[in-house]
C-alpha positions in Angstrom: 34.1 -39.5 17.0 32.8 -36.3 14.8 30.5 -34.3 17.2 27.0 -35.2 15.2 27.7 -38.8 15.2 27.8 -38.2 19.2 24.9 -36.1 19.2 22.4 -38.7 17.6 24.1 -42.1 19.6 23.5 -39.7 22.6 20.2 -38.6 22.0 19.3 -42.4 20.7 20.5 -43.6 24.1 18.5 -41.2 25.7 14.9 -41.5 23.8 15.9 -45.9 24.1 15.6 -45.3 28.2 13.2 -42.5 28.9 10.6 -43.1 26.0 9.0 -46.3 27.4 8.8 -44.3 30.5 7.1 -41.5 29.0 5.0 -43.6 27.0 3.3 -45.9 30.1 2.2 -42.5 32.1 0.5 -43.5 35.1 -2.0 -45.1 36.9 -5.2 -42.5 37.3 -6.5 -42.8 40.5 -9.6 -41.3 42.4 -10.5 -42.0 46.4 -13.1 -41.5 48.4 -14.0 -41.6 51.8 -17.4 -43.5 52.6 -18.6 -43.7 56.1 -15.0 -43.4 57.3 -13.7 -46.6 54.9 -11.5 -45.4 51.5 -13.2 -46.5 48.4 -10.9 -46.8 45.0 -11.4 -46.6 41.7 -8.2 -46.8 39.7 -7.7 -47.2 36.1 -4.0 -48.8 34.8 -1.5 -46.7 32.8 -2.1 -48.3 29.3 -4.9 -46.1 28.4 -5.4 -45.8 24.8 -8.8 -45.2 22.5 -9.4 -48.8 20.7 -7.1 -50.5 23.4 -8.0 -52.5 25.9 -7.4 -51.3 29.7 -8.2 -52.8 33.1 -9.8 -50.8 35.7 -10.4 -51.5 39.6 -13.0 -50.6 41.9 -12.2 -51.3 46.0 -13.1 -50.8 50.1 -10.7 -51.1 52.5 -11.9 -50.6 55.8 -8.9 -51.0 57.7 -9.1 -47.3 58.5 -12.2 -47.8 60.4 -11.6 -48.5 64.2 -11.2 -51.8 65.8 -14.9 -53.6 65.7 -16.3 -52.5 62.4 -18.4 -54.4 59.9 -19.3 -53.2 56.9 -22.3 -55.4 54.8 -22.9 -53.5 51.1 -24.4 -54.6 48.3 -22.1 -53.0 44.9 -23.6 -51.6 41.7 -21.7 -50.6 38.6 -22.3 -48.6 35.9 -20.6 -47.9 32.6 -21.4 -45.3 29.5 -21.8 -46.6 26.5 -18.1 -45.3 25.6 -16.4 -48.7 26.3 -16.9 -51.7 24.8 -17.3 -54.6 27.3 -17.3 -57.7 25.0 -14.3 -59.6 26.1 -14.0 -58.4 29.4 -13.5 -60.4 32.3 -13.1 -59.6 36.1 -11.5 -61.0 39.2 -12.4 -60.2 43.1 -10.1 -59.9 45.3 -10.8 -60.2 49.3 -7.7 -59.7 51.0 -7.3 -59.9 55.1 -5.0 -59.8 57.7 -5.4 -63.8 58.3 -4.5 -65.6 55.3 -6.8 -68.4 55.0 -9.5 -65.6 54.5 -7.6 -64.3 51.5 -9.7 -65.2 48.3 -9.6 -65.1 44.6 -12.2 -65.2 42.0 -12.7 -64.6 38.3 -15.1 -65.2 35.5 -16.4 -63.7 32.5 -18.6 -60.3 32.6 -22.0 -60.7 32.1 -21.6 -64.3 33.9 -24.0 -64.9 37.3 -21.7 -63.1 39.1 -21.7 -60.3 37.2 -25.2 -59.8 35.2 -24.7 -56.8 32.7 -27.7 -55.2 31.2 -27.5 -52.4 28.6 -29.8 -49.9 28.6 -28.5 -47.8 25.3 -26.9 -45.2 27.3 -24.6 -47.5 29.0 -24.2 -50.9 31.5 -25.5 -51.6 34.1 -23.9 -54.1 36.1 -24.5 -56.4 39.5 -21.5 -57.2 41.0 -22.3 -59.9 43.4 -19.9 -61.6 46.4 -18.7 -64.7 44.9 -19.1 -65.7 48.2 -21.6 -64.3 50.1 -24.0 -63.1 47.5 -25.6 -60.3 47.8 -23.4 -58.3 50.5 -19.7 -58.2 50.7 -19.0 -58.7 54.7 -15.5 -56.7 55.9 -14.6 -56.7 59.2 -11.9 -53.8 61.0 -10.4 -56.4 62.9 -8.6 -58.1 60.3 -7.8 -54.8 57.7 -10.4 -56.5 55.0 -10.5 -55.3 51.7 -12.0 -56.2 48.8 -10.8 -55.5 45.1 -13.2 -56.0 41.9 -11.0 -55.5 38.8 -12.8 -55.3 35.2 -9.9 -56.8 32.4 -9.9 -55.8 28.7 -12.2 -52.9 28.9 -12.1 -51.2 25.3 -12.2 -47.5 25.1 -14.1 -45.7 22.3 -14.5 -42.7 24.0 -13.7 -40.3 27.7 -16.1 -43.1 29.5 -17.8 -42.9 32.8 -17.9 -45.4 35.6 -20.4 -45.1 38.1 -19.5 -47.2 41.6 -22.8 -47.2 43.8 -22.5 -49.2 47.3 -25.2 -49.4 49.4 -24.6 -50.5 53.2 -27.5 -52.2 54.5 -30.6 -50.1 54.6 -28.8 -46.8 54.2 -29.5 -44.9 51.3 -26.7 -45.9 48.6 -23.8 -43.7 47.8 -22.4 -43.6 44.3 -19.0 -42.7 43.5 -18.0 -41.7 40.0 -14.4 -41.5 38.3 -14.0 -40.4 34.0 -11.6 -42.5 32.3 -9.6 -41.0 29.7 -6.5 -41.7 27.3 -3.2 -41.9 28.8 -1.3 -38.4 27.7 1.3 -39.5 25.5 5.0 -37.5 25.6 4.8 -34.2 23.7 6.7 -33.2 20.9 7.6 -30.0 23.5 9.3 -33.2 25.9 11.3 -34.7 23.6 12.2 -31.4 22.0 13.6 -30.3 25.4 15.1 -33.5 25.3 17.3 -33.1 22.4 18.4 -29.7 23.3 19.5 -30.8 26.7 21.4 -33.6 25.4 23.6 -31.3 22.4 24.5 -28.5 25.1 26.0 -31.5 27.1 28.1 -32.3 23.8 28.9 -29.5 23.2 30.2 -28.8 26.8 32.3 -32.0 26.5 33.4 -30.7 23.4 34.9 -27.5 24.8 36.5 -29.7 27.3 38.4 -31.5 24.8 
């Protein structure tokens, strides 16, 4: 085989397996610690401006010692930089004894889920599908609960506010920006394509 024709099926191979990789990115991820429980706000990897993108909010307490019970009311808030139209949500409780495990979903904006928009972004209620107006998690059983937002569009870098307030405390707010996933840069792929033609021509000077 002529040493170009080898170049390009080798640097096709190579851009077939590794761009989809490049492409997704990752998950962004920010954590906090609240009164000893880890709260989560994670958005998923297909990050795009004009693309819809799910993002999660969560508590786990099962870093809290044995006898713990956390009771909070949650509070959301979103700039105007997303569009919330056809987004829906699921909660998630998940335990350590399986008939406790539960799954919910609906539509934002739903009873659940009252949105209000103020012009500078949403403001949203999440309520325990459950419970109401406090999401109970006991220690003994590793609770956590998991509130995802699906199809979220992004127009802009948007901000997501996640206030939780534990019974009378003052609340806490945590806050996380979203922004595009980075797509591969022409510096990557560049790099790629160099790596790949000292390879042939290494094999070449074999031969």
């Amino acid at each position: 085989m002529e040493p170009a024709r080898i170049f390009f099926a080798a640097m096709a191979s190579i851009l077939m397996l590794s761009g989809p990789q490049l492409a997704r990115g990752a998950e962004s991820t920010v954590t906090f610690d609240w009164m000893g429980a880890e709260v989560a706000i994670v958005s998923s990897a297909d990050r795009a401006y004009g693309q819809p993108f799910d993002i999660s909010f969560s508590v786990d307490i099962s870093p809290r010692p044995p006898g713990d019970t956390f009771a909070f009311e949650t509070f959301l808030y979103a700039s105007d930089a997303v569009d919330l139209s056809g987004t829906t949500w699921t909660y998630t409780f998940i335990s350590d004894v399986p008939v406790q495990n539960l799954l919910y979903t609906g539509v934002l904006g739903d009873v659940t889920t009252p949105t209000t928009f103020d012009g500078s972004g949403y403001s949203i209620r999440l309520y325990d599908p459950e419970y109401g107006d406090y999401t109970w998690l006991f220690s003994d059983y590793n609770h956590k609960v998991v509130w995802t937002l699906h199809d979220v569009v992004l127009l802009a870098d948007a901000d997501f506010d996640l206030t939780l307030q534990y019974f009378l405390m003052l609340p806490e707010t945590f806050s996380a920006q979203v922004t595009p996933t980075p797509e591969p840069s022409t510096v990557t792929l560049l790099g790629l394509g160099l790596g790949c033609l000292a390879v042939v021509r290494r094999r070449l000077g074999r031969a």
